[in-house]
ChimeraX commands (.cxc) that place a marker at each C-alpha (Angstrom):
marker #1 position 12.92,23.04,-7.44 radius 0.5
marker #1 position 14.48,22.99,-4.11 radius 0.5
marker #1 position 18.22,23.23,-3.06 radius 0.5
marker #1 position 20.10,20.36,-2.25 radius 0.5
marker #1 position 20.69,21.43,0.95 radius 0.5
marker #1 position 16.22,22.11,1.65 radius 0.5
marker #1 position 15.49,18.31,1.05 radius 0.5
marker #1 position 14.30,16.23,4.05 radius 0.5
marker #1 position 16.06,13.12,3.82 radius 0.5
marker #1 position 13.87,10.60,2.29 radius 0.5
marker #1 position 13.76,8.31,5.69 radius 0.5
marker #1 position 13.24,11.06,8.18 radius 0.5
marker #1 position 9.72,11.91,6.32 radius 0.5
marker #1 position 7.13,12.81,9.23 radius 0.5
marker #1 position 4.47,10.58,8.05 radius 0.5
marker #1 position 3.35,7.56,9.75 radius 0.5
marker #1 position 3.35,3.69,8.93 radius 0.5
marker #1 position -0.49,3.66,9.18 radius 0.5
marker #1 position -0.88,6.59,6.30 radius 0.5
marker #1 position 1.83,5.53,4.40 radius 0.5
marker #1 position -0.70,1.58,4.27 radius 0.5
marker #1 position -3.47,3.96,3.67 radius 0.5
marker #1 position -1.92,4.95,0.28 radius 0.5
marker #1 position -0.61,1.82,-0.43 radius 0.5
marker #1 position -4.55,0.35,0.20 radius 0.5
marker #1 position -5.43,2.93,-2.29 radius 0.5
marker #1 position -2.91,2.47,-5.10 radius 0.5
marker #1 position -3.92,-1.30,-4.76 radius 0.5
marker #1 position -7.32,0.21,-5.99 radius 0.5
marker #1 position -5.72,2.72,-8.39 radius 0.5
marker #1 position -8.26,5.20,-7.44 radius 0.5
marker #1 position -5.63,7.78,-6.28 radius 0.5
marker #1 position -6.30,11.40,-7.23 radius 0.5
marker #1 position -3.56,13.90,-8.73 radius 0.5
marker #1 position -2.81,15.50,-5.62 radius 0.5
marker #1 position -2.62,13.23,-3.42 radius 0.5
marker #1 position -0.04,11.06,-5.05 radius 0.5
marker #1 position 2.06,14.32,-5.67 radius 0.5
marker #1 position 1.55,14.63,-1.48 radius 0.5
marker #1 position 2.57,11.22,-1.35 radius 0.5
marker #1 position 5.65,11.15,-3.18 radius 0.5
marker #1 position 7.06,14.21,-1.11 radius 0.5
marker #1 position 5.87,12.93,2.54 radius 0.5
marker #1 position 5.90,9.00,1.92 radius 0.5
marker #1 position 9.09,6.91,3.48 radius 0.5
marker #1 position 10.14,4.70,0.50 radius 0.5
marker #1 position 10.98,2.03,3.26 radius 0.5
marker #1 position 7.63,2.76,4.72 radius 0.5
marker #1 position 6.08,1.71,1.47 radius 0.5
marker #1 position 8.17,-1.12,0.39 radius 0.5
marker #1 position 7.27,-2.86,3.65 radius 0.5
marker #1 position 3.03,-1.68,3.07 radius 0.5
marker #1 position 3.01,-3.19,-0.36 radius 0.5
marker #1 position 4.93,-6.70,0.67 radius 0.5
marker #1 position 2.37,-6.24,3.65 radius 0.5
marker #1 position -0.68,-5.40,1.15 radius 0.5
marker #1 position 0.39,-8.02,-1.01 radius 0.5
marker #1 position 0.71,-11.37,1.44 radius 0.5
marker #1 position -2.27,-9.86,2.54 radius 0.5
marker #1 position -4.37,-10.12,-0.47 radius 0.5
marker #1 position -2.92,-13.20,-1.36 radius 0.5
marker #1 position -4.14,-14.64,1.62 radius 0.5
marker #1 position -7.42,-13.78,1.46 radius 0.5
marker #1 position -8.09,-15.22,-1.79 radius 0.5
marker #1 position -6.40,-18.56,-0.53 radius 0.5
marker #1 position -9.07,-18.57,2.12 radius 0.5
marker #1 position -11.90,-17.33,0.31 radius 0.5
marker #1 position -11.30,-20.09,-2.41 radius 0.5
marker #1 position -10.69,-22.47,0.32 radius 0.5
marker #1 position -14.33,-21.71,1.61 radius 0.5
marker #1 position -16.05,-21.94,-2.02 radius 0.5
marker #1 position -14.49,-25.17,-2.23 radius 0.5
marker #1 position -15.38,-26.63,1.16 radius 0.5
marker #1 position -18.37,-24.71,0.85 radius 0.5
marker #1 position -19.60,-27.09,-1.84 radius 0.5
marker #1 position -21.14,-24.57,-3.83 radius 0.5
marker #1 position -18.13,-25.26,-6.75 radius 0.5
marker #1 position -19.19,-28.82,-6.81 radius 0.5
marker #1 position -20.60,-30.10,-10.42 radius 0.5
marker link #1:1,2 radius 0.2
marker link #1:2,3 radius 0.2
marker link #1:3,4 radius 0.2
marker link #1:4,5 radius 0.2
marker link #1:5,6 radius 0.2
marker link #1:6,7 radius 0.2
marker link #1:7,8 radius 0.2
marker link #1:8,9 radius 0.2
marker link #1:9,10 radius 0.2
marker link #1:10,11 radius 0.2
marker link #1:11,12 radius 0.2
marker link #1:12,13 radius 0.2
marker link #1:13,14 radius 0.2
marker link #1:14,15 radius 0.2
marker link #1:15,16 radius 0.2
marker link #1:16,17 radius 0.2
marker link #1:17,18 radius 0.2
marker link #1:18,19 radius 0.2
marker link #1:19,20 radius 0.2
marker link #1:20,21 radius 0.2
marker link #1:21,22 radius 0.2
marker link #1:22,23 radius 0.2
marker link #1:23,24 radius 0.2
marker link #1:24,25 radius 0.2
marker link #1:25,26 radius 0.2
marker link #1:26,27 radius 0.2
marker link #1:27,28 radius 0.2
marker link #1:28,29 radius 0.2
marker link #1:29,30 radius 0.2
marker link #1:30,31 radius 0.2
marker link #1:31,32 radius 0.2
marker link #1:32,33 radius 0.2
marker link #1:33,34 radius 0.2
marker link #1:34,35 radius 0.2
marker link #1:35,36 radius 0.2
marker link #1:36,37 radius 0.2
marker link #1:37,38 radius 0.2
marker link #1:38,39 radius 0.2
marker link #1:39,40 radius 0.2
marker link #1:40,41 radius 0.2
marker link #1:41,42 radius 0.2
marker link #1:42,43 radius 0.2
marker link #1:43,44 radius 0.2
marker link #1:44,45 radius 0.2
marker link #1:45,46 radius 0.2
marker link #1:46,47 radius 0.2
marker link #1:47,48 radius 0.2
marker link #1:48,49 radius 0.2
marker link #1:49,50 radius 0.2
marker link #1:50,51 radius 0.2
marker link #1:51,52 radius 0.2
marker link #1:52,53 radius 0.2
marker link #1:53,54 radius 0.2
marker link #1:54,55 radius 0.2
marker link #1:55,56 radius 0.2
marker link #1:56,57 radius 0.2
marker link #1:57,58 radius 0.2
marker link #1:58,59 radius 0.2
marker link #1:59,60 radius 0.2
marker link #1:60,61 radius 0.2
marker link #1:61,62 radius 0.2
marker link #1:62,63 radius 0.2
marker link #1:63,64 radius 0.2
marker link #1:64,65 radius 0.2
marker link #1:65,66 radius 0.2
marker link #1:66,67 radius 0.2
marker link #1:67,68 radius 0.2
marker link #1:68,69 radius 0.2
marker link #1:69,70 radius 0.2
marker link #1:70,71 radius 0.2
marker link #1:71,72 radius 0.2
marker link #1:72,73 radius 0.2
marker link #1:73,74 radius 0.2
marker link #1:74,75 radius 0.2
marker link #1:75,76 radius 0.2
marker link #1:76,77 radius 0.2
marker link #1:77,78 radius 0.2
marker link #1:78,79 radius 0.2
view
């Protein structure tokens, strides 16, 4: 375990917003291996991810609004 004083402050982590919604797309698949999520946990910005999973989320939740939106006007859920 490292000293107190060798920790990198959790929002001064060098990784970027685009990797940090890379993990976050692949925890919404929960096909994450071992070591990665240990890499993630030490390099991720917890800010960084809060704001990729609300992102991730709306995001998802759109889509299915619009793709059930086109089955339905599609006609194709008709009876």
């Amino acid at each position: 375990m490292k000293p107190l004083a060798e920790l990198t402050p959790v929002t001064s982590r060098p990784v970027s917003f685009l990797q940090t919604m890379r993990a976050v797309a692949w925890s919404f698949f929960g096909v994450r291996r071992g070591a990665d999520y240990e890499k993630d946990v030490a390099q991720l910005n917890p800010v960084h991810v809060i704001i990729a999973g609300l992102l991730g989320a709306v995001l998802f939740v759109l889509a299915l609004v619009l793709l059930i939106q086109w089955v339905i006007g599609s006609g194709v859920a008709s009876a």
